[in-house]
DOLO-887774 format. One line per 4 residues: number of its first residue (from 1); their letters; for each residue y, x, z of N, C-alpha, C. Coordinates in pm, whole numbers. Atoms other than C-alpha are relative to their C-alpha. Layout:
N
NUM	A	Y/X/Z/Y/X/Z/Y/X/Z  ...
***
This chain:
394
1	XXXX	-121/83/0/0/0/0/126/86/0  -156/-67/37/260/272/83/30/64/-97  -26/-40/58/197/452/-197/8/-89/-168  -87/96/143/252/125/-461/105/-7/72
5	XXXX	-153/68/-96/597/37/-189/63/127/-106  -89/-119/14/676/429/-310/22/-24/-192  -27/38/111/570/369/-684/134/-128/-59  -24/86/26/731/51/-716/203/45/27
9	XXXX	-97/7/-8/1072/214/-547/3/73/-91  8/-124/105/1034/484/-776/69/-60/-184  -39/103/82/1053/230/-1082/119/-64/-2  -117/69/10/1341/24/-963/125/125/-18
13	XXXX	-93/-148/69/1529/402/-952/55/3/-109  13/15/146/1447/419/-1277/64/-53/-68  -91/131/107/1545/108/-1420/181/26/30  -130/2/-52/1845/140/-1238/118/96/-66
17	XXXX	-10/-99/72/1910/470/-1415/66/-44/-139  18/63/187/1823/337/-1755/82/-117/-5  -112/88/41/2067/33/-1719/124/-5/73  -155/-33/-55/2353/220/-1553/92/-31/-137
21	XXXX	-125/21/89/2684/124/-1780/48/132/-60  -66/-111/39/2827/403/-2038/89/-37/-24  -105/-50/38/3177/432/-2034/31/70/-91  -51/-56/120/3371/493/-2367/129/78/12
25	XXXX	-107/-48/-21/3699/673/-2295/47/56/-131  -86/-62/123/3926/738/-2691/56/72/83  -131/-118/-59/4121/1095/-2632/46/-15/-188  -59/-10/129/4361/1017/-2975/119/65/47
29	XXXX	-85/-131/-16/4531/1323/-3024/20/39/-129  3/-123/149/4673/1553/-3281/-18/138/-21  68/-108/-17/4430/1780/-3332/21/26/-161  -64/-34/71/4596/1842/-3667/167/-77/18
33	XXXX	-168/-7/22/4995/1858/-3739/82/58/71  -135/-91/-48/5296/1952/-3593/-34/6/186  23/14/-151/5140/1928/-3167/-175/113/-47  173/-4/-26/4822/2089/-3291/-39/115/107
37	XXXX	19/-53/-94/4836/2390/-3054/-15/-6/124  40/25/-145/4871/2232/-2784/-110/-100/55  56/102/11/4654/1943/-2848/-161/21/81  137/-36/-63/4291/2122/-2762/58/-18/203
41	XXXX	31/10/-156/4435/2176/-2427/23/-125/124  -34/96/-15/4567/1839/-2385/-70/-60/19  104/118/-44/4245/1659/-2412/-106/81/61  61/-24/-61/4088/1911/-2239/19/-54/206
45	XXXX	-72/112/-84/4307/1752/-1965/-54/-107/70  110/74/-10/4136/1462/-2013/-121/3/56  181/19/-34/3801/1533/-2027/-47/78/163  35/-43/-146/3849/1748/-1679/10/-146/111
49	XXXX	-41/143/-71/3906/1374/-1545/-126/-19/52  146/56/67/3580/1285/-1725/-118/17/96  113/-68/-59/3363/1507/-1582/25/33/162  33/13/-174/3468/1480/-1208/-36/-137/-2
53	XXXX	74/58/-17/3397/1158/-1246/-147/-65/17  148/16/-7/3068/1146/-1366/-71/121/103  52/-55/-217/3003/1404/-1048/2/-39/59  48/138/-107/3038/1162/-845/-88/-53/-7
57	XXXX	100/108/9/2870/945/-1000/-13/-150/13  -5/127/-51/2981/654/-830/67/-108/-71  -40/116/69/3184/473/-1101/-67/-88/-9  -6/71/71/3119/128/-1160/-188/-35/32
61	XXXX	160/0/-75/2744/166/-928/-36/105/-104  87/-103/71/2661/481/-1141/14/2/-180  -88/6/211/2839/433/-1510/0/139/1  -35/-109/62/2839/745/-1704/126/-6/-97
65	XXXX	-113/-2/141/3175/842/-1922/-48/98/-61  -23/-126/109/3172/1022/-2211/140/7/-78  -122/43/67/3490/1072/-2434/-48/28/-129  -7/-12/138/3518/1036/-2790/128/50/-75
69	XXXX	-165/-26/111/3819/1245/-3011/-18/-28/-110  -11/56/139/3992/1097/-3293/135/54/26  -135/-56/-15/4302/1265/-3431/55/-106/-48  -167/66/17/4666/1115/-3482/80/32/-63
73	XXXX	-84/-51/98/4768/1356/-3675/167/35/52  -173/-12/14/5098/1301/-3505/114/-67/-32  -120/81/102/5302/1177/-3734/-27/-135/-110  -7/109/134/5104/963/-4000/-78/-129/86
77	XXXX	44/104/-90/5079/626/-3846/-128/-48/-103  64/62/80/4856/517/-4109/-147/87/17  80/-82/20/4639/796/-4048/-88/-28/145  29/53/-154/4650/718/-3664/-57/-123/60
81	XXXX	50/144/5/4586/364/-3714/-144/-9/-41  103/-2/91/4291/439/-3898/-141/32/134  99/-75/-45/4134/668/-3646/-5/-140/187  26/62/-140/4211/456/-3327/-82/-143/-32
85	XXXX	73/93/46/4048/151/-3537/-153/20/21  127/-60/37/3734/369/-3586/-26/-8/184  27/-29/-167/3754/448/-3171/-81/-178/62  36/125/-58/3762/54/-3117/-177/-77/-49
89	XXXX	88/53/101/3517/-61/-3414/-145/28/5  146/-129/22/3252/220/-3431/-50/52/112  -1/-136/-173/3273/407/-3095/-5/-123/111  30/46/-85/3305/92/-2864/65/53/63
93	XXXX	-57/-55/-168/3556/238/-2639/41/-77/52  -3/95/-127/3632/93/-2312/171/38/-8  -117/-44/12/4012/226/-2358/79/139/-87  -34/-107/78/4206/511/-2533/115/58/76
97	XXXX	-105/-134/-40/4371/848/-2413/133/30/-73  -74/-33/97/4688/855/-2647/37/-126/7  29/-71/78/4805/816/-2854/110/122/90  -79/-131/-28/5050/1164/-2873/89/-44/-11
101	XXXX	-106/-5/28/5324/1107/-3067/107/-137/-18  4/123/14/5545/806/-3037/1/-80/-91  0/85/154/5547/673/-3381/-143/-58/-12  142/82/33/5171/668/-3412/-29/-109/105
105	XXXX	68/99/-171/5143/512/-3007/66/-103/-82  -53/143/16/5381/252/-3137/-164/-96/-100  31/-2/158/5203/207/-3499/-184/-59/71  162/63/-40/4822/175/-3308/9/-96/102
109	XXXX	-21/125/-73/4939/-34/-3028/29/-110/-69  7/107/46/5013/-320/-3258/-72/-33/-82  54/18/124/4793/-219/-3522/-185/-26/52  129/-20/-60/4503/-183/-3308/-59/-69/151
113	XXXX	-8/43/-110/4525/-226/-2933/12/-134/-2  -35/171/10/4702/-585/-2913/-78/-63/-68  74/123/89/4487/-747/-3187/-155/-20/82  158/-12/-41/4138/-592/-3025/1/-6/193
117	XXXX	16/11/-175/4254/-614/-2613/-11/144/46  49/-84/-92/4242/-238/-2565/70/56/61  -81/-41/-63/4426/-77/-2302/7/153/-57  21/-124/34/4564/269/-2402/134/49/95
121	XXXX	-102/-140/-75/4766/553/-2175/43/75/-77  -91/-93/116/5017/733/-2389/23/143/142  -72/-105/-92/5020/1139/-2210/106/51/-61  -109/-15/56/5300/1183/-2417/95/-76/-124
125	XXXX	-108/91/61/5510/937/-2558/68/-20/67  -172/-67/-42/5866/978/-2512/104/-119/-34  -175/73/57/6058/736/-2723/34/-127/89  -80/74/-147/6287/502/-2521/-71/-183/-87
129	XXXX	24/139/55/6190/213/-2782/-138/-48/67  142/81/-76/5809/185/-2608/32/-67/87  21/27/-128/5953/90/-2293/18/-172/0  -18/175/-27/6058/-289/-2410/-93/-26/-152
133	XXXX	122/45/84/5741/-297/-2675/-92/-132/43  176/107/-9/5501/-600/-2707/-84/64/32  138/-66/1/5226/-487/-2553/-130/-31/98  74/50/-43/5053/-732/-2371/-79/38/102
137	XXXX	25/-82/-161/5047/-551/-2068/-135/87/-38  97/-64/47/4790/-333/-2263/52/159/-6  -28/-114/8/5008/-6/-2272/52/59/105  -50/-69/-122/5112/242/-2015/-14/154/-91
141	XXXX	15/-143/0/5208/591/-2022/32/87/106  -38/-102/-129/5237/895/-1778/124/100/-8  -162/-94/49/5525/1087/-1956/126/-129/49  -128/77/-33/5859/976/-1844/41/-40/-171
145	XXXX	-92/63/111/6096/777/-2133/110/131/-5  -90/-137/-8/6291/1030/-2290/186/-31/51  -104/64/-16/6596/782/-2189/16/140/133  -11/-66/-117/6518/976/-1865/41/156/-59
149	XXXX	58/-89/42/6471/1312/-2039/183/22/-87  -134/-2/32/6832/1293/-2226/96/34/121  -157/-12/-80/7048/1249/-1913/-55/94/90  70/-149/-50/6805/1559/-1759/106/88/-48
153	XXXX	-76/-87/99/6940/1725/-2052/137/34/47  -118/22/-62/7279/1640/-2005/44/93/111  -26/-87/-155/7278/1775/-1660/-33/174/-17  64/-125/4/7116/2099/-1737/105/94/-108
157	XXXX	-124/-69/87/7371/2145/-2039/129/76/47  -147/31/-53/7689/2070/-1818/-11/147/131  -22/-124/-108/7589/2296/-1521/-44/156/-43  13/-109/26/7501/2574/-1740/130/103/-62
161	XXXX	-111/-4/106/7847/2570/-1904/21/-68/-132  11/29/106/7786/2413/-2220/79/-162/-11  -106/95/45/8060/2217/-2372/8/-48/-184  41/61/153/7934/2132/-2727/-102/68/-40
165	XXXX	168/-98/43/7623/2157/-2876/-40/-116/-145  15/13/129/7481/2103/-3254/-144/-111/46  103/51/-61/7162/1844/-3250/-51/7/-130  60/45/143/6896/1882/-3508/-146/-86/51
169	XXXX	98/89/-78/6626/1644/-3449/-142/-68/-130  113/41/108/6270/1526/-3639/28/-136/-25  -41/144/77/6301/1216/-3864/-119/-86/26  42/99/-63/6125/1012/-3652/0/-106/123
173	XXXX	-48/64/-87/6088/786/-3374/12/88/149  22/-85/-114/6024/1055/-3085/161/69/-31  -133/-60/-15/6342/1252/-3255/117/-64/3  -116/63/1/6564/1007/-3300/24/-71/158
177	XXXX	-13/67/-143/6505/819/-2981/77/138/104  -53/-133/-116/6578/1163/-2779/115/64/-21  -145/-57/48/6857/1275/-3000/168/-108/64  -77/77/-31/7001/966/-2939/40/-33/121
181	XXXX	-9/-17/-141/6962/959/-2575/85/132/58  -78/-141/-63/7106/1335/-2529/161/-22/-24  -133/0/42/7382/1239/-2715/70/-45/71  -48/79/-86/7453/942/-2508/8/49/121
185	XXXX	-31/-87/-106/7427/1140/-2202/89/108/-8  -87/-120/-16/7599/1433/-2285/140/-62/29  -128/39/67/7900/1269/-2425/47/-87/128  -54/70/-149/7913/1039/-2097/24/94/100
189	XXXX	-54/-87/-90/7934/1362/-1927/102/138/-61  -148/-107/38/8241/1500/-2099/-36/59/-85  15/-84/145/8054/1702/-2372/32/-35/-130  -31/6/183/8103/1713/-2774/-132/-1/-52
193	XXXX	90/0/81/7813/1657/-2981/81/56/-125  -73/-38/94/7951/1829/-3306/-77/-90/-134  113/11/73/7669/1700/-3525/-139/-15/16  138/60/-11/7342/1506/-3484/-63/-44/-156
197	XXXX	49/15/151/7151/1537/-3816/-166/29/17  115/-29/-33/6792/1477/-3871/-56/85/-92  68/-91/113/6504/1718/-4032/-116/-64/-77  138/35/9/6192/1669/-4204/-68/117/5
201	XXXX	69/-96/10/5894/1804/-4123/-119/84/-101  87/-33/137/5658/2014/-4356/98/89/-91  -92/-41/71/5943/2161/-4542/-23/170/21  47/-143/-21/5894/2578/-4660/190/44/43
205	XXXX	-183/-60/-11/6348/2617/-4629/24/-126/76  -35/110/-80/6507/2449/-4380/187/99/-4  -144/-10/10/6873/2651/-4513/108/-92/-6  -75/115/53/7011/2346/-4659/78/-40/207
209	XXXX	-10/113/-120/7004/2166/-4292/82/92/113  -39/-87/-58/7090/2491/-4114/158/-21/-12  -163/18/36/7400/2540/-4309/109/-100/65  -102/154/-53/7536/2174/-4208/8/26/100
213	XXXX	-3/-69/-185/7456/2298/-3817/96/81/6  -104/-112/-38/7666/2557/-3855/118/5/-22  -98/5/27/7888/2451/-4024/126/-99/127  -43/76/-91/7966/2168/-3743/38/42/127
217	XXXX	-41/-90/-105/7960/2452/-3468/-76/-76/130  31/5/-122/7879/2429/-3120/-52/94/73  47/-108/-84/7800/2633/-2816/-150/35/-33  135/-75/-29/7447/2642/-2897/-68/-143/-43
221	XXXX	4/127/91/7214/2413/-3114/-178/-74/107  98/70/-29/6977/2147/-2994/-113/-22/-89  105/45/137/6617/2076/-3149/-61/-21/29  83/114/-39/6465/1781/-3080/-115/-8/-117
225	XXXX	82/-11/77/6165/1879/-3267/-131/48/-5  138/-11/-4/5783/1983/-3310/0/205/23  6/-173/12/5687/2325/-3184/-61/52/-89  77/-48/93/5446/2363/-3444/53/-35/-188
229	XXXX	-47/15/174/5662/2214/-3770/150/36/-23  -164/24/51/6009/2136/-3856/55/100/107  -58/-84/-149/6192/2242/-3513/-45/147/-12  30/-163/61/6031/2603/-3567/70/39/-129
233	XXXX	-112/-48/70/6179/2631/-3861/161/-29/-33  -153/21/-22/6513/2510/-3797/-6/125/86  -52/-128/-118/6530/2793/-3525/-25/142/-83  3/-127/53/6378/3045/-3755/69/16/-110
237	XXXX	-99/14/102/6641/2985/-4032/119/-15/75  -82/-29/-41/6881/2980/-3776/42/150/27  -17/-171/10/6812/3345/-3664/-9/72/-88  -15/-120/150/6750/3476/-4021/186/-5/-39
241	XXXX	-139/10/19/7121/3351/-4070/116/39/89  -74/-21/-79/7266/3407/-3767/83/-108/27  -66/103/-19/7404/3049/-3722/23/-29/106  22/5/-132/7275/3025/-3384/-104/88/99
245	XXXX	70/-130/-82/7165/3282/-3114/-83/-75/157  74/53/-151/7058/3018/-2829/20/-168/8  73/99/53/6861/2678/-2855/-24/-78/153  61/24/-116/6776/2437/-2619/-135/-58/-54
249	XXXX	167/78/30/6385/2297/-2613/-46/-97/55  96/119/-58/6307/1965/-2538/-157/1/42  133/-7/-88/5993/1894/-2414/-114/32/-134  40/-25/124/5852/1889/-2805/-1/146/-89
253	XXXX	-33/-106/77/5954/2234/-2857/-67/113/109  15/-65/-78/5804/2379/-2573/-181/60/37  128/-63/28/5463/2614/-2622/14/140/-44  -19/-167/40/5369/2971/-2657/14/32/-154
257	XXXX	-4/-37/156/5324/2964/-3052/123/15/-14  -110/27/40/5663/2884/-3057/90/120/-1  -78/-108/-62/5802/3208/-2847/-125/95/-95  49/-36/93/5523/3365/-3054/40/45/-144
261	XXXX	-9/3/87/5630/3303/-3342/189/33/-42  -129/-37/-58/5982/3368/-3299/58/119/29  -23/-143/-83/5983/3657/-3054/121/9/40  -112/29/-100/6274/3793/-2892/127/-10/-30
265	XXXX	-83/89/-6/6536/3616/-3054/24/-143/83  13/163/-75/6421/3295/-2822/41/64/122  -84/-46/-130/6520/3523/-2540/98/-43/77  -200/22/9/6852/3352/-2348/-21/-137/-27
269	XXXX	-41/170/2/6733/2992/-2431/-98/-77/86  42/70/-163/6626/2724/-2198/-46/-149/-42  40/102/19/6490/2380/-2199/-80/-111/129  41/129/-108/6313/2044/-1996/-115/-11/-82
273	XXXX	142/75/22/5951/1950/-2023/-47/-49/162  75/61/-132/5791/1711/-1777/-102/93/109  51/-42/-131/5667/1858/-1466/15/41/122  38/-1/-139/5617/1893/-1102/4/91/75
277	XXXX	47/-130/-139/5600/2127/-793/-68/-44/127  66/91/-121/5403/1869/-607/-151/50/10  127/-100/-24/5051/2012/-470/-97/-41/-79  132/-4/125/4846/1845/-753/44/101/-149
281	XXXX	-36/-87/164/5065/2041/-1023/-62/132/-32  43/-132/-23/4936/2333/-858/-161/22/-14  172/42/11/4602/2195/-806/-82/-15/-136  16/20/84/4546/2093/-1152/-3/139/-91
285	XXXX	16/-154/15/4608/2450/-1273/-102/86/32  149/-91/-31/4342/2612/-1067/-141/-82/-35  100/43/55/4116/2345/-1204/-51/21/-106  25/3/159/4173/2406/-1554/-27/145/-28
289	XXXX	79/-97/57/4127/2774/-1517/-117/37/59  188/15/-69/3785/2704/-1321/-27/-50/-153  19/43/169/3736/2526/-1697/12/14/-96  -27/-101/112/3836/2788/-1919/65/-36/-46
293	XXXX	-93/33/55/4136/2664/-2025/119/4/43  -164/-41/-68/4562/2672/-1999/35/-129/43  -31/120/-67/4649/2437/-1752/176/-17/-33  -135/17/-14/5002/2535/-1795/69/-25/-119
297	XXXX	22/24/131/5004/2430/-2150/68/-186/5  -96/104/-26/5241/2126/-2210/-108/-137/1  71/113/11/5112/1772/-2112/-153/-49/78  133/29/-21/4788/1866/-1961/-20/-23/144
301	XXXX	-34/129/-138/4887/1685/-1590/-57/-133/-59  -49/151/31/4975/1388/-1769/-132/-56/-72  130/32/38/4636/1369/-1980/-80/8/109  137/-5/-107/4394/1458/-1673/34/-144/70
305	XXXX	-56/175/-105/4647/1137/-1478/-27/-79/-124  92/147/57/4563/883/-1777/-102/8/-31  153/63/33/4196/930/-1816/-20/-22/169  27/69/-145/4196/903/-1421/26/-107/72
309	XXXX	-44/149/-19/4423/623/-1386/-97/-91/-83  69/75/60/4208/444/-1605/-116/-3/45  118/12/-66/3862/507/-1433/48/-25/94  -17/40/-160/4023/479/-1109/44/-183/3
313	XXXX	-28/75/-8/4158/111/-1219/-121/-117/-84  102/68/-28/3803/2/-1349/-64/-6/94  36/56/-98/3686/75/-1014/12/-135/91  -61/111/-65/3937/-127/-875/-17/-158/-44
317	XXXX	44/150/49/3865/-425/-1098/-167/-43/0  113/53/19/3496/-389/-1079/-50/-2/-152  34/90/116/3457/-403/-1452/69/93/-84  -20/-126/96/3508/-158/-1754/65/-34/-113
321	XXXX	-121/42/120/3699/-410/-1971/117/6/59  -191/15/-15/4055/-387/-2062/27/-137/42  -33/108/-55/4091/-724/-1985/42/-57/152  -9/-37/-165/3978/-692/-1618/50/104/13
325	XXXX	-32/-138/-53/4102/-335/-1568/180/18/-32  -82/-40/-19/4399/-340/-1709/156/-58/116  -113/20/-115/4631/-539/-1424/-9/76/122  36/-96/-94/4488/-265/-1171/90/117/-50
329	XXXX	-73/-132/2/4660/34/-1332/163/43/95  -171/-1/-124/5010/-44/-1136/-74/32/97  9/-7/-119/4818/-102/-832/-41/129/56  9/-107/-38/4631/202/-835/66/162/26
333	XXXX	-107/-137/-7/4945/449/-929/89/8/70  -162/-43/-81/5175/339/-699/-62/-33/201  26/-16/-157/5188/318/-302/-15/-221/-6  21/-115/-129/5060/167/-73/-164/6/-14
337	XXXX	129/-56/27/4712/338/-18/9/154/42  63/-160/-70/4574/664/103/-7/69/-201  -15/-71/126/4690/920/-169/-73/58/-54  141/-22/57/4432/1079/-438/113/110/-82
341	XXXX	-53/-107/108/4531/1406/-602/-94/51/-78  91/-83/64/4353/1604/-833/-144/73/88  125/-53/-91/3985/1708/-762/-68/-127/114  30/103/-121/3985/1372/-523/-41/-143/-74
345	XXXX	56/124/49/3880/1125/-779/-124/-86/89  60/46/-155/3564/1067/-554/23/-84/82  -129/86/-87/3779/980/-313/27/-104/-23  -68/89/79/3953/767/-475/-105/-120/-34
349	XXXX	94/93/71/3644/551/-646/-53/13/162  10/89/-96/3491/517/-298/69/-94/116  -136/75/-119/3843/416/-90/-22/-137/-102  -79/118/117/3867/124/-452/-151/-91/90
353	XXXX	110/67/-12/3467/48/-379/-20/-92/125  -46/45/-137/3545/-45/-4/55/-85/18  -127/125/-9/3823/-260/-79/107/67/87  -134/-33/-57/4073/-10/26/97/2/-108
357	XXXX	-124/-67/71/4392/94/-131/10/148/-59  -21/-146/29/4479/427/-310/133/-39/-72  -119/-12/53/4804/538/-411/-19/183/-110  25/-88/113/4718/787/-735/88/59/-18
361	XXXX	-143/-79/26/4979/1094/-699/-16/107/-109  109/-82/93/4719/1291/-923/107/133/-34  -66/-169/39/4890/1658/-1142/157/-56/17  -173/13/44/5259/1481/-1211/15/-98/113
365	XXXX	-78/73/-147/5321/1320/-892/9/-152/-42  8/93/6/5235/992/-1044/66/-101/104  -88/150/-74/5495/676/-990/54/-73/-125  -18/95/100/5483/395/-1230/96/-79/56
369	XXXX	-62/83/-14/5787/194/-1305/27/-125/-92  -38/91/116/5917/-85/-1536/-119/-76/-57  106/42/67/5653/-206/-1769/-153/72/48  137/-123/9/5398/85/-1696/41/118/-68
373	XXXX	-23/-142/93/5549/433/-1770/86/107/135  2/-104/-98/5601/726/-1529/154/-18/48  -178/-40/-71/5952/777/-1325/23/85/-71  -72/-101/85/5974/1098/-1455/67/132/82
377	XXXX	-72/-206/-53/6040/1505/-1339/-31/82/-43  -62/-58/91/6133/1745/-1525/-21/173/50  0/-135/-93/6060/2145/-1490/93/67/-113  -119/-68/81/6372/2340/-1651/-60/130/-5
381	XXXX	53/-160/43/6247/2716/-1784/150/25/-88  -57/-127/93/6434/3017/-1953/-101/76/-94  83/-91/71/6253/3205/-2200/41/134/30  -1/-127/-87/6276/3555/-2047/-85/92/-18
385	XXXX	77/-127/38/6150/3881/-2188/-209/-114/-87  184/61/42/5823/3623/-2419/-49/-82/69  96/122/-54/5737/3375/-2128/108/-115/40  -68/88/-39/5880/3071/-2043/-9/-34/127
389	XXXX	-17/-24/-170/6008/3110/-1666/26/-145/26  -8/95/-39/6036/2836/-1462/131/60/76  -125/1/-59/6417/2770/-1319/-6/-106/141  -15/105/-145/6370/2457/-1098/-93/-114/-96
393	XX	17/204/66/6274/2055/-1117/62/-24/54  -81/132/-49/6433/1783/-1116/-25/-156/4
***
C-alpha cells in the first residue's frame, strides 16, 4: 500500500509538471537599425527578469516563461507591425516587451495590441504623444515621457551656461516630440533656440543640414537623434567642418559606438538619459555582469522592470491573460506594499500569492503615473577623456 500511496504521489508530480502553464513573454526590439547596438543588451535586460523567475518557479503554481524576439527595426512601423503580429498570431504571447522606438510602439499598439487585447511595456518610448494614446488600458511604459526629459534638458542647459543652442532632431515621432519639448522648455527658461530643423536617417552626407545649423549659430548644437544613424552623422559632419565643437545627447544619442566612433572630438559634451542611484540601479548592474553582459548600457533597468512588472502583475491577478493582468500593473508598481528590487522577484511572487501587497521599486526606482508610464530620473554624464562620466541625477 505505501509503496502505490508513493507511486501514485509520484504521478500526480508528474502530471502536475506536464500541465504547468508556459508563459509567452514578446521582447520587440531593434535588433536591426539605428538602436541596434544597444538593443542585444536591452533584451538581455529582459530576459534576466525571465530567468529569475522561472528560479523560483513559483509563477502562476509553477508556469514556465520563455521569451520570444521579434525586431522593430526601429523606425519602419510597417515592419514592426508585422513582427509584433507574428508575436501575437504565431508565438501566442501572453504580452510584449517593447516596442523601442516610439513610432513603431505607437504604430503596433493600434495595429496590433488594441485589436488582439495584448498588453505591451514600452522600455523606451519617449514621445510625449503616447501619454494621451487610445490604448485601452493595454499600454504602459517604464521610460519617463520625454515631456519630462525636455524640461531636464532645459535645466541642465541653463545651469551650465548655455544661452542658445542649434536643434537637429530625427524626422520622426521620438525626434520631434523631444525637439519640441526642449524647445518649449528651454525657451520658458530664458534661452534662444536659433533653429530646430529635422534630419533623415540613412543618409551617406548630412553637409546640406549641417550647413543650415551653422549657419543659425548657437552656443552648442542639440541632437535629438539615433546613436547608431542620422544623429552620428550630424555630429560627424559637424566636426569635419568645424560648425560645432560641443553637442548635447539626449537619451537617443547616448552609447559607446557613438564616443567610438567619434573619438575625442565628443570630449567637453554632456547629456540626460534615464537613470537612477537608487540601490536596484546598482543592483541590476552586478546582475548583468554575473550574466555576461553591460548592464550600464542604455535602457537595460527599464527592460529587466517591464518583463518583471508584467510577471509580477500576473501573479497578482492569478491569470496570464492581458485581460486579467493587465489592471494589476499600477497596483504592483506603486506603493503601498513591502518593496521588491532587483534579484527579489521571488519575493515579490510569494508576498502577490499570499494576498499581500508589493510596491515594485525594481533597477529605475519604479513609480507609475498618469495613464501607466514612469515619473521619470534622469542621470546627466560628460564625456571625459572616451567614457561617459556620470555628473549627478535628477
Amino acid at each position: 500500500m505505501k509503496k502505490l500511496l508513493l507511486a501514485s504521489a509520484a504521478t500526480l508530480a508528474l502530471a502536475g509538471v506536464a500541465n504547468a502553464e508556459e508563459v509567452k513573454i514578446g521582447i520587440l526590439l531593434g535588433f536591426t537599425g539605428p538602436l541596434e547596438s544597444i538593443t542585444p543588451n536591452m533584451a538581455a535586460g529582459a530576459e534576466l527578469a525571465i530567468a529569475e523567475v522561472n528560479k523560483a518557479g513559483t509563477l502562476l503554481d509553477g508556469a514556465t516563461v520563455s521569451s520570444v524576439r521579434a525586431d522593430s527595426t526601429c523606425v519602419d512601423a510597417a515592419a514592426a507591425t508585422a513582427s509584433g503580429e507574428r508575436l501575437v498570431t504565431s508565438d501566442k504571447v501572453n504580452g510584449i516587451v517593447g516596442a523601442d522606438c516610439s513610432g513603431v510602439s505607437g504604430a503596433v499598439l493600434q495595429n496590433v495590441a488594441r485589436p488582439n487585447g495584448v498588453v505591451m511595456i514600452s522600455p523606451s518610448s519617449t514621445s510625449p504623444a503616447l501619454s494621451t494614446a487610445e490604448d485601452d488600458g493595454l499600454f504602459f511604459r517604464t521610460a519617463p515621457s520625454d515631456a519630462r526629459q525636455g524640461e531636464v534638458i532645459a535645466d541642465v542647459l541653463k545651469e551650465r551656461g548655455i544661452s542658445s543652442v542649434a536643434i537637429s532632431y530625427t524626422n520622426n515621432d521620438y525626434g520631434k516630440g523631444l525637439a519640441d519639448s526642449i524647445q518649449s522648455a528651454f525657451e520658458a527658461a530664458g534661452g534662444t533656440v536659433t533653429i530646430s530643423a529635422a534630419h533623415e536617417d540613412g543618409k551617406a552626407d548630412y553637409s546640406a543640414e549641417v550647413a543650415a545649423l551653422a549657419s543659425a549659430g548657437g552656443d552648442m548644437l542639440v541632437v535629438a537623434g539615433y546613436v547608431d544613424q542620422g544623429g552620428k552623422g550630424i555630429i560627424q559632419a559637424s566636426v569635419d567642418t568645424g560648425a560645432f565643437d560641443t553637442f548635447f545627447l539626449p537619451d537617443g544619442m547616448y552609447g559607446d559606438s557613438l564616443i567610438e566612433a567619434i573619438g575625442s572630438p565628443l570630449d567637453g559634451s554632456f547629456g540626460t538619459v534615464p537613470g537612477t542611484d537608487s540601490d536596484g540601479a546598482q543592483t541590476i548592474l552586478d546582475m548583468a555582469a554575473e550574466a555576461g553582459f553591460d548592464g550600464t548600457s542604455s535602457y537595460v533597468g527599464e527592460d529587466y522592470d517591464a518583463a518583471a512588472l508584467m510577471l509580477l502583475a500576473m501573479q497578482a491577478a492569478g491569470s496570464s491573460a492581458p485581460a486579467d493582468y493587465k489592471d494589476k500593473i499600477m497596483d504592483v508598481a506603486n506603493a503601498p506594499g513591502e518593496k521588491i528590487l532587483p534579484g527579489e522577484l521571488a519575493k515579490g511572487l510569494e508576498l502577490l500569492k499570499a494576498g499581500e501587497d508589493i510596491d515594485y521599486v525594481g533597477a529605475t526606482n519604479v513609480e507609475m503615473i498618469g495613464s501607466g508610464e514612469s515619473a521619470g530620473s534622469f542621470r546627466e554624464f560628460t564625456i571625459t577623456d572616451g567614457k561617459a562620466v556620470t555628473d549627478r541625477f535628477r
